[in-house]
Steps between C-alpha positions, in 0.01 A plus 500: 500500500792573760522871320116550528485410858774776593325762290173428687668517799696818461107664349299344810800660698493873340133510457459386894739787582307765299186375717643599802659786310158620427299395820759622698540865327178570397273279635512454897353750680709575792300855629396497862120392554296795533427378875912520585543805340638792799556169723816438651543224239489779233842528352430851402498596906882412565670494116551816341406468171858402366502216691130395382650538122814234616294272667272440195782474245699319709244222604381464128868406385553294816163319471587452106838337580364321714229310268792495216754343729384161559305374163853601365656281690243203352562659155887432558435118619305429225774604257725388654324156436394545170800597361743230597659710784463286785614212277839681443524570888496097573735407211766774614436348824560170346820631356619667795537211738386140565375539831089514522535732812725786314292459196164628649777775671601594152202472317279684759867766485363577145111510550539711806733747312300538199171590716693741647629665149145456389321692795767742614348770256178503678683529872725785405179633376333471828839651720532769279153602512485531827897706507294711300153589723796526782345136697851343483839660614705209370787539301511239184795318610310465898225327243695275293635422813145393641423319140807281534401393848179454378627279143747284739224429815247381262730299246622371856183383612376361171828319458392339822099448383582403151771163523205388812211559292599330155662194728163439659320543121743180406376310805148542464365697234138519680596577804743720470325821620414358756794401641652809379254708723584320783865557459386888467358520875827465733673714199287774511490467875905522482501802282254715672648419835907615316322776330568779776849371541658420227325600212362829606850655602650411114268805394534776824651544830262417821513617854323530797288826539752775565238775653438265816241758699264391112613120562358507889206651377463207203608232772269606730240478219609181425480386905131611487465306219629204683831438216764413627715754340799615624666674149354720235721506232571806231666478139704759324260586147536899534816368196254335312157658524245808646191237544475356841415156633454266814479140498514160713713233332654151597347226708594382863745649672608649180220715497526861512345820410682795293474827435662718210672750651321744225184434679660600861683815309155606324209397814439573847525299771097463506477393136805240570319346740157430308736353215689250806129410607409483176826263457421283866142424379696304230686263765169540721263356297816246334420680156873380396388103566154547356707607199758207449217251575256700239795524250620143562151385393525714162809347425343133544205613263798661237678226486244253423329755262907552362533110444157425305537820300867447408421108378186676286727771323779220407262254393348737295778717420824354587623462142444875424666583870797246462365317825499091425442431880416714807739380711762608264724826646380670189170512621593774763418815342105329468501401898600904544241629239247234627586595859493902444195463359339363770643728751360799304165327481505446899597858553136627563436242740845550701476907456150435652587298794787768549297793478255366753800434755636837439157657602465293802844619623365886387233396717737358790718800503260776509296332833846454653621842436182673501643780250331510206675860424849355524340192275343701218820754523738188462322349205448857338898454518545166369322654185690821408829335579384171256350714251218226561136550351211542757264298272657292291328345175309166572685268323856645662326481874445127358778381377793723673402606816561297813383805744196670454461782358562868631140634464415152705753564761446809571136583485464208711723647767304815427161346599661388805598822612151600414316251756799515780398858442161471555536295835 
């Protein structure tokens, strides 16, 4: 039974991947509508037609690694289940020390390492696919660099979660979502207010905006804006990367807004400061706090959804998965397959909600600028420096993109121009 399960697993995993294979190769359509084509939101009107060529390839590979990445990761839990993995983790655990507390240390030590192993193919995939269509500038050992911070943050964090989590499963096994949500709120609170930092700074060097005469002009944006602002901060990624970038992050007075300095070495002062406006709409409209409280309310719904679907599976297959009891550490790699899952099934919803925040601050920036050139000329940019697709297929707009799209973005800022034209 245990050796049929992983063979249906490993088909339903190849034969999901040749889906998207397929639909994403041959099926999609991604040509312009007739009624764009000549627009300003035609790609053929500023990319030669190398750079038409790259952006295809380059977003079919992308988009496939993309839909590959994370069912692998739930193909890895699984096995890791099914084949007495996690149950060697705890007993080397076991065998390593006495102490509960350095157990789950040890044990999650192993877990974390082996997901790592298991998915590091697929991320050197991904880095050196983009060395290759000349995205990223970063040398390997600048990435492993970045993947190490990235391995010891999140084993970090989980070695906080995880001890928490299966402690409050032993005190009330009905409850414990509950109670493991509302530990979750001042937590996630804490972390998005260190974020800008502390965290931030273990990846890239930040400073205040160097060219001051562009930081009056962005403060004084800001001032008409009424946001208190009195910084705009840049980060080195010229060592990393060609694409450019501008984002708010942090909460409170952590709260700032950044700007890759390969967006102020590749765009005018104009097209800066539709991206800022685009950026103070954000802390405007408190898009950043409509966000924690719309994600905080996901994660209530996952972990209820997490707790009644990982008592079904070991009721009903917890001899085949080695799981005798939920609340047992070796149930971990379930709660992160369970969890994942739901987080991919959310993803139209939240990449929804994003995409209609991202074209109210479109919206936001272009009536405070009043440039729609500078706007259409910036987010021509953003696309031959990303490589990015215009009109992506449907089911990558659903599940991957959290801005809209560039045929949205810019043949809406088009139409503007039209009617501020017209009056």
């Amino acid at each position: 039974m245990v050796r049929k399960m992983g063979v249906y697993a490993v088909l339903g995993y190849i034969l999901y991947g040749l889906f998207f294979y397929w639909y994403l190769f041959y099926f999609a359509n991604t040509n312009l509508p007739f009624e764009y084509e000549g627009s300003k939101a035609d790609p053929s009107t500023f990319l030669n037609g190398r750079e038409l060529m790259l952006s295809e390839e380059y977003s079919k590979i992308r988009n496939l690694l993309f839909f590959l990445s994370t069912p692998f990761e739930w193909l890895f839990y699984f096995l890791i289940l099914l084949f007495g993995f996690s149950k060697a983790f705890k007993n080397w655990a076991e065998n390593s020390s006495k102490y509960k507390l350095l157990q789950t240390a040890i044990y999650l030590i192993w877990l974390s390492f082996f997901a790592y192993l298991a998915t590091f193919p697929l991320s050197y995939i991904s880095f050196s696919l983009s060395k290759t269509y000349n995205i990223s500038t970063q040398s390997f050992a600048s990435w492993m660099k970045d993947e190490l911070i990235d391995f010891w943050l999140n084993y970090g964090t989980w070695l906080i979660i995880v001890p928490v989590l299966y402690w409050l499963m032993k005190k009330s096994q009905k409850r414990w979502w509950l109670y493991g949500w509302l530990l979750s709120i001042p937590f996630t609170l804490f972390m998005m207010f260190l974020q800008p930092v502390v965290i931030d700074p273990l990846y890239h060097d930040f400073y205040p905006l160097k060219n001051k005469e562009l930081e009056i002009k962005i403060l004084t944006l800001a001032d008409k804006a009424e946001i208190p602002a009195q910084h705009v901060f840049e980060v080195n990624m010229s060592d990393e990367t060609n694409a450019l970038n501008a984002y708010v992050t942090g909460i409170g007075s952590n709260a700032r807004i950044v700007l890759w300095d390969t967006t102020l070495n590749k765009l005018t002062d104009s097209q800066i400061l539709f991206i800022m406006a685009h950026e103070m709409c954000h802390y405007v409209e408190k898009h950043i706090y409509f966000g924690i409280a719309g994600y905080l309310l996901i994660s209530l719904l996952g972990l209820y959804l997490t707790y009644r679907i990982m008592n079904w599976v070991a009721k009903r297959w917890g001899n085949e998965l080695k799981i005798s009891d939920t609340r047992d550490i070796r149930s971990l790699p379930l709660f992160f397959m369970v969890l994942s899952m739901l987080l991919f099934a959310a993803s139209p919803i939240t990449n929804f909600t994003s995409r209609y925040q991202e074209t109210r601050a479109d919206k936001y920036a272009i009536e405070m600028t009043k440039n729609p050139e500078a706007a259409i000329t910036s987010f021509q940019e953003l696309t031959r420096s990303g490589l990015s697709q215009v009109n992506p297929p449907l089911l990558v707009k659903v599940f991957r993109y959290t801005h809209p799209s560039m045929l949205d973005r810019i043949s809406m800022l088009e139409d503007y121009e039209i009617k501020h034209r017209k009056k």
